[in-house]
C-alpha positions in Angstrom: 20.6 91.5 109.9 23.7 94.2 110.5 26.4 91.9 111.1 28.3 92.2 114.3 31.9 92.0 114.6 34.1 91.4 117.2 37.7 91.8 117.4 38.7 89.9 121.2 41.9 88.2 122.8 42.2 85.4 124.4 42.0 85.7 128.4 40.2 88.9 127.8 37.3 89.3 130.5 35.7 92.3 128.8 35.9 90.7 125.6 34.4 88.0 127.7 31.1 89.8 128.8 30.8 91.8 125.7 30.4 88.1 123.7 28.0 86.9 127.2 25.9 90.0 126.3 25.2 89.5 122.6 24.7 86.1 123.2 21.8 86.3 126.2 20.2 89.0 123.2 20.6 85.8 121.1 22.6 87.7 118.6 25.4 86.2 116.4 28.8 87.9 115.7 31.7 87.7 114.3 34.5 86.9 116.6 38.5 87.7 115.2 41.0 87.0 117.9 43.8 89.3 117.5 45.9 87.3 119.8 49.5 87.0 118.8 48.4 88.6 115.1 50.0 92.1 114.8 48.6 92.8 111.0 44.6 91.9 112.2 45.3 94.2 115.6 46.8 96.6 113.3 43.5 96.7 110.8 41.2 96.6 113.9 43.1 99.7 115.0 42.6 101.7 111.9 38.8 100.3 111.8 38.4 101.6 115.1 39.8 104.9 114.6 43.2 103.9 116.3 41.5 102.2 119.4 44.0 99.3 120.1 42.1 97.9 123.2 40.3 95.1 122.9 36.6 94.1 122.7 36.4 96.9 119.7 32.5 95.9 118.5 30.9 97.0 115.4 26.9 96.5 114.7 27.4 97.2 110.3 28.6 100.2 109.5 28.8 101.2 113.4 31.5 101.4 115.4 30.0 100.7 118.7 33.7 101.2 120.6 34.2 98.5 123.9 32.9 96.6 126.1 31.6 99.2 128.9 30.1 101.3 125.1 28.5 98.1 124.2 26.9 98.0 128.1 25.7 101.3 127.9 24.0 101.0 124.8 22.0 98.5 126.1 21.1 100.0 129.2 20.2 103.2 127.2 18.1 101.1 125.2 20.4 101.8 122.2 21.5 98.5 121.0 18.6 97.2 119.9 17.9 100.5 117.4 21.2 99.3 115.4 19.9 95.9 115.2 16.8 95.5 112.1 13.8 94.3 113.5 
C-alpha cells in the first residue's frame, strides 16, 4: 500500500478531519506532529513545495496538499485511484 503521511499540530481541527477521514476509509498514515519542532515544519515545508500550513498529506510519491485538497479528492472520487487496490 502507498504509505500516507501526515504532517499535523496539535489543536489543529483540519488536521483533525483530515485524520477522521482516512480513518472512516480505514486507511493508516503516518502522523508527524510539527508542534513546537521548527527543523520537521521546515522539511515538511520544502516537501510540500513551501506550504507551511498544516494538515500537508502525501499518499507515496503524491503530494495531496491540505485538508479541504484531501476532501475534494474524495468527493471527486480521486482518493481512492492513489490508493492500490
Amino acid at each position: 500500500m502507498s504509505e500516507i503521511l501526515i504532517y499535523t499540530k496539535v489543536g489543529c481541527s483540519f488536521c483533525m478531519a483530515a485524520k477522521s477521514l482516512l480513518r472512516r476509509k480505514g486507511l493508516a498514515f503516518t502522523e508527524i506532529d510539527v508542534t513546537g519542532r521548527p527543523e520537521e515544519q521546515q522539511a515538511m515545508s520544502v516537501k510540500a513545495n513551501g506550504r507551511r500550513t498544516v494538515p500537508q498529506i502525501f499518499i507515496g510519491a503524491t503530494h495531496v496538499g491540505g485538508c479541504d485538497e484531501l476532501y475534494d479528492l474524495e468527493d471527486a472520487g480521486g482518493l481512492d485511484s492513489l490508493l492500490p487496490a
